[in-house]
PyMOL commands that place a pseudoatom at each C-alpha (Angstrom):
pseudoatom trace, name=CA, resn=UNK, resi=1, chain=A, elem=C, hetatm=0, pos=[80.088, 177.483, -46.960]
pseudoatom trace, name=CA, resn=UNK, resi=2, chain=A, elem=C, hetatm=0, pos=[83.072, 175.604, -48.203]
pseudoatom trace, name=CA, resn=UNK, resi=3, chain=A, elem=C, hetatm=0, pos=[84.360, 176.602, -51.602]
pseudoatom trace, name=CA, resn=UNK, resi=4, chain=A, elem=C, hetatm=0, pos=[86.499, 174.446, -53.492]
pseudoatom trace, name=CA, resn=UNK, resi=5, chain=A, elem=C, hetatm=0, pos=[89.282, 176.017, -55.059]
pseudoatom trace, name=CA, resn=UNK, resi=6, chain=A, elem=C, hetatm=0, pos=[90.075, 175.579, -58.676]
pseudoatom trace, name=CA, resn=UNK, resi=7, chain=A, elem=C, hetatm=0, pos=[92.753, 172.693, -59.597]
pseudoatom trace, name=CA, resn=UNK, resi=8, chain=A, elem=C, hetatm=0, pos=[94.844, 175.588, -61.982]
pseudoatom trace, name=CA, resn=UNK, resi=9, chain=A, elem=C, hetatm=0, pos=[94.407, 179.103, -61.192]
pseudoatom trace, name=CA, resn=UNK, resi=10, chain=A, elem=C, hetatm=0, pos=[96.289, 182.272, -62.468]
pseudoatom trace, name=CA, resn=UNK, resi=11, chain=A, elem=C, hetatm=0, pos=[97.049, 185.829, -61.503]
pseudoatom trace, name=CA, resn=UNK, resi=12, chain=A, elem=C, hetatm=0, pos=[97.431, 187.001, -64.960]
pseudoatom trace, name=CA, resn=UNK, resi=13, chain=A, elem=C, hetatm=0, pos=[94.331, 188.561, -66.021]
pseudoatom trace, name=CA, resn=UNK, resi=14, chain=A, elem=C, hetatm=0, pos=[95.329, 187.437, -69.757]
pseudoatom trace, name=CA, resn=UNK, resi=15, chain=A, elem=C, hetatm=0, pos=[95.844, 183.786, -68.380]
pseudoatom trace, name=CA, resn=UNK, resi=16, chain=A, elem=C, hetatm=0, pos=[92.695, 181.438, -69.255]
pseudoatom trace, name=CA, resn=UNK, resi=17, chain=A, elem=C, hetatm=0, pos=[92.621, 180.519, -65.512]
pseudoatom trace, name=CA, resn=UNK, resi=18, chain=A, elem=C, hetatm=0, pos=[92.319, 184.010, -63.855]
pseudoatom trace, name=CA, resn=UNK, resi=19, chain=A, elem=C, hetatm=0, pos=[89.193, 184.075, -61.531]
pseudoatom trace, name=CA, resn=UNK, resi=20, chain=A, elem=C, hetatm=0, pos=[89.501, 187.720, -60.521]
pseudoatom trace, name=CA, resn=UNK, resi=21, chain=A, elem=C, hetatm=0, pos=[86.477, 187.241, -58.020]
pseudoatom trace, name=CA, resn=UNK, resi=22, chain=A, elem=C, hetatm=0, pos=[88.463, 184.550, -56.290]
pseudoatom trace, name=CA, resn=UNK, resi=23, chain=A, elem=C, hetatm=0, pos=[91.609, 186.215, -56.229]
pseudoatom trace, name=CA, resn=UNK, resi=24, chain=A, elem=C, hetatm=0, pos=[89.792, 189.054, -54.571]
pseudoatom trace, name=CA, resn=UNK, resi=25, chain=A, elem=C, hetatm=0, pos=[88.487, 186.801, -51.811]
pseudoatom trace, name=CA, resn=UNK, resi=26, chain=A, elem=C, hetatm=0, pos=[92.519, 186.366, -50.910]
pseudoatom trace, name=CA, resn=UNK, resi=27, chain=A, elem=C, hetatm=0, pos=[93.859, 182.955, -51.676]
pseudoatom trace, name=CA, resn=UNK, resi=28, chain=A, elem=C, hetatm=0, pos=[96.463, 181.456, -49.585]
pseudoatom trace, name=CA, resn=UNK, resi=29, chain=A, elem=C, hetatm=0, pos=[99.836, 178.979, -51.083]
pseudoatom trace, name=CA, resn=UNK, resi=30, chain=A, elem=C, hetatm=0, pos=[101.547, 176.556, -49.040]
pseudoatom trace, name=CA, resn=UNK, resi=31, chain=A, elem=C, hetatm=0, pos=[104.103, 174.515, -51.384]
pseudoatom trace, name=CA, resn=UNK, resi=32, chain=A, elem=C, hetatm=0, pos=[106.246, 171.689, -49.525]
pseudoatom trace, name=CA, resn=UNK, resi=33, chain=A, elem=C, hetatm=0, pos=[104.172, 172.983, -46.388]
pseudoatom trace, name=CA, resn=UNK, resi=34, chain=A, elem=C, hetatm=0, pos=[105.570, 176.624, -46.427]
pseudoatom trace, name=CA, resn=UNK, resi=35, chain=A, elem=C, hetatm=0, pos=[103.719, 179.577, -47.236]
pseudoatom trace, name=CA, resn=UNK, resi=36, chain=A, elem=C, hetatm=0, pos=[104.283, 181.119, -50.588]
pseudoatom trace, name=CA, resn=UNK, resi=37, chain=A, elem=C, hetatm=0, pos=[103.640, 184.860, -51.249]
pseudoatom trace, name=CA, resn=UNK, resi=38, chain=A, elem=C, hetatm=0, pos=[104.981, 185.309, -54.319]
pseudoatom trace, name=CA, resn=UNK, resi=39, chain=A, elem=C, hetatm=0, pos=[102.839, 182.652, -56.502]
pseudoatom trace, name=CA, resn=UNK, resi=40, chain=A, elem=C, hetatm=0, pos=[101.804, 183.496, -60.018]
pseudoatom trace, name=CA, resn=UNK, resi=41, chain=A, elem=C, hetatm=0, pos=[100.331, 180.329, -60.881]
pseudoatom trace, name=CA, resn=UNK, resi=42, chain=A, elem=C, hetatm=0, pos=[99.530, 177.026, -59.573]
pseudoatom trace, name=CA, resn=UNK, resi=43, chain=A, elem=C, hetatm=0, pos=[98.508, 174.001, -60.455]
pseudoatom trace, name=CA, resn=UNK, resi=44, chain=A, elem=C, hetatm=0, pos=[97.490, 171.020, -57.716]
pseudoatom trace, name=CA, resn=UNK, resi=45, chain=A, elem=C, hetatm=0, pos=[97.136, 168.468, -60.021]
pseudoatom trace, name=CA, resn=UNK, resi=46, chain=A, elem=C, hetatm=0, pos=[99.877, 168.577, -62.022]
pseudoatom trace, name=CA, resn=UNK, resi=47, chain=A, elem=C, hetatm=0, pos=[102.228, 169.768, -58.564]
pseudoatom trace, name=CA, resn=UNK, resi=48, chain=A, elem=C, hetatm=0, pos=[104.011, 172.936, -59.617]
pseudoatom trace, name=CA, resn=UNK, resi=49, chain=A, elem=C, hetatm=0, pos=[103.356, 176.633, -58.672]
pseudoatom trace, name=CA, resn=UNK, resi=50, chain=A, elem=C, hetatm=0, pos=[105.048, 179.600, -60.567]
pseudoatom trace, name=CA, resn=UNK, resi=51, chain=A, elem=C, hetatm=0, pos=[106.811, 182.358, -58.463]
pseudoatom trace, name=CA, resn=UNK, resi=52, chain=A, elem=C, hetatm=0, pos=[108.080, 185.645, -59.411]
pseudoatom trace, name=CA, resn=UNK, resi=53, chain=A, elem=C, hetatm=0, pos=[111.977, 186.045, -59.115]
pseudoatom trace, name=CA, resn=UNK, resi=54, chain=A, elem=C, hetatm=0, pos=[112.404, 189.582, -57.777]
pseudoatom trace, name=CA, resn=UNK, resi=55, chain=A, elem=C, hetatm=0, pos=[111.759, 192.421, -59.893]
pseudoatom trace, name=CA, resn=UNK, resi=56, chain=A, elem=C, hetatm=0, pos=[112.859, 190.935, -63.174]
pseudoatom trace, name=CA, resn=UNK, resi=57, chain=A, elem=C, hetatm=0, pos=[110.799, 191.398, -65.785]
pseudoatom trace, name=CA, resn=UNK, resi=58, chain=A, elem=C, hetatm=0, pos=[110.800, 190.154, -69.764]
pseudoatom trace, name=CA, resn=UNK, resi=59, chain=A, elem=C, hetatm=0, pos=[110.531, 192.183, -72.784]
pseudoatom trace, name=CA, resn=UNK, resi=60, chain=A, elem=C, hetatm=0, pos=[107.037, 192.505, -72.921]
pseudoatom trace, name=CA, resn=UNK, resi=61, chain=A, elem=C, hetatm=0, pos=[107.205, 193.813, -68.880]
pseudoatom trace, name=CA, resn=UNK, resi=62, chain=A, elem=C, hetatm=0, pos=[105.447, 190.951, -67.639]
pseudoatom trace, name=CA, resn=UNK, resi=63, chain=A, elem=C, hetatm=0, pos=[107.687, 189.041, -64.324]
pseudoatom trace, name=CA, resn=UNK, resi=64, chain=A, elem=C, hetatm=0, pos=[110.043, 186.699, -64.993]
pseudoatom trace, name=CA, resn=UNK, resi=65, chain=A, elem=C, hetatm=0, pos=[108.869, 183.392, -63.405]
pseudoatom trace, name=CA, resn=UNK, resi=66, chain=A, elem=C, hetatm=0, pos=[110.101, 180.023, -62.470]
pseudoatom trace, name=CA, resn=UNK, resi=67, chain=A, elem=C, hetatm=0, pos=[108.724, 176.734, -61.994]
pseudoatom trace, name=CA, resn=UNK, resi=68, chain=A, elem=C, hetatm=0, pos=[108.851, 175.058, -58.643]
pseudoatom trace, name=CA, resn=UNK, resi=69, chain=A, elem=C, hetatm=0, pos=[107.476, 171.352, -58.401]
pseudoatom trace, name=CA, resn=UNK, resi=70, chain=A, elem=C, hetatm=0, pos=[106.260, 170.061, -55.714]
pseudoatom trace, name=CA, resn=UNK, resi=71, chain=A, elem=C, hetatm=0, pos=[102.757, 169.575, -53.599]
pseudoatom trace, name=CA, resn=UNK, resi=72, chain=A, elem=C, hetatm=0, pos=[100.956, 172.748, -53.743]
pseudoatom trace, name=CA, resn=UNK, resi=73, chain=A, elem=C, hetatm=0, pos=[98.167, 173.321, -51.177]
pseudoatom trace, name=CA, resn=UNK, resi=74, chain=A, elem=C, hetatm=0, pos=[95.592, 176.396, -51.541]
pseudoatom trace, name=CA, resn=UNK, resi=75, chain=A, elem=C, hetatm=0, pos=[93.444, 177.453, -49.135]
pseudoatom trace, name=CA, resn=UNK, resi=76, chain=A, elem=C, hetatm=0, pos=[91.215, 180.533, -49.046]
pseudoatom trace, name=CA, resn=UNK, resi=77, chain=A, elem=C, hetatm=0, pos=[92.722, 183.258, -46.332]
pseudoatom trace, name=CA, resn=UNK, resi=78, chain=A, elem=C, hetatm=0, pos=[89.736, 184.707, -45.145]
pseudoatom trace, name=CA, resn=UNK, resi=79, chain=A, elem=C, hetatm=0, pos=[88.500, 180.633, -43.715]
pseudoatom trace, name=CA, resn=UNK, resi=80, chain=A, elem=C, hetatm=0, pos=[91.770, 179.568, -42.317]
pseudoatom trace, name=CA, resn=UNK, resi=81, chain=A, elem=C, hetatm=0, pos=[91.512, 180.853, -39.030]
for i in range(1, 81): cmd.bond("trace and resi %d" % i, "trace and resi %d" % (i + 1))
show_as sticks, trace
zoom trace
């Protein structure tokens, strides 16, 4: 049963690419081939993933994010191994 994985998908359940149902299968994030924990959005095609930096949050309380670029690799957790 292999699943592909969406090319954009979101965290944010306000986001137009949250997937709740996939996010609750566990979805892995390896950017520049290390594992990323902290990912609050990625996109494969366009090669950039969005991390939280620490606890930071803006005024309307959502995390403060950054944009890494790079190649972005997701996996699901559960059929890694």
């Amino acid at each position: 049963m292999a699943q592909t994985l969406p090319d954009r998908l979101s965290t944010d359940p306000a986001s137009p690419f949250y997937d709740a149902k996939l996010l609750e299968q566990g979805i892995g994030i390896k950017f520049k081939g290390a594992e990323k924990t902290n990912v609050e959005e990625y996109c494969v095609s366009e090669g950039w993933i969005r991390v939280s930096v620490g606890k930071a949050k803006d005024r309307a309380g959502n995390p403060m994010t950054v944009k890494l670029k790079g190649p972005v690799e997701p996996y699901l957790k559960g059929a890694e191994g």
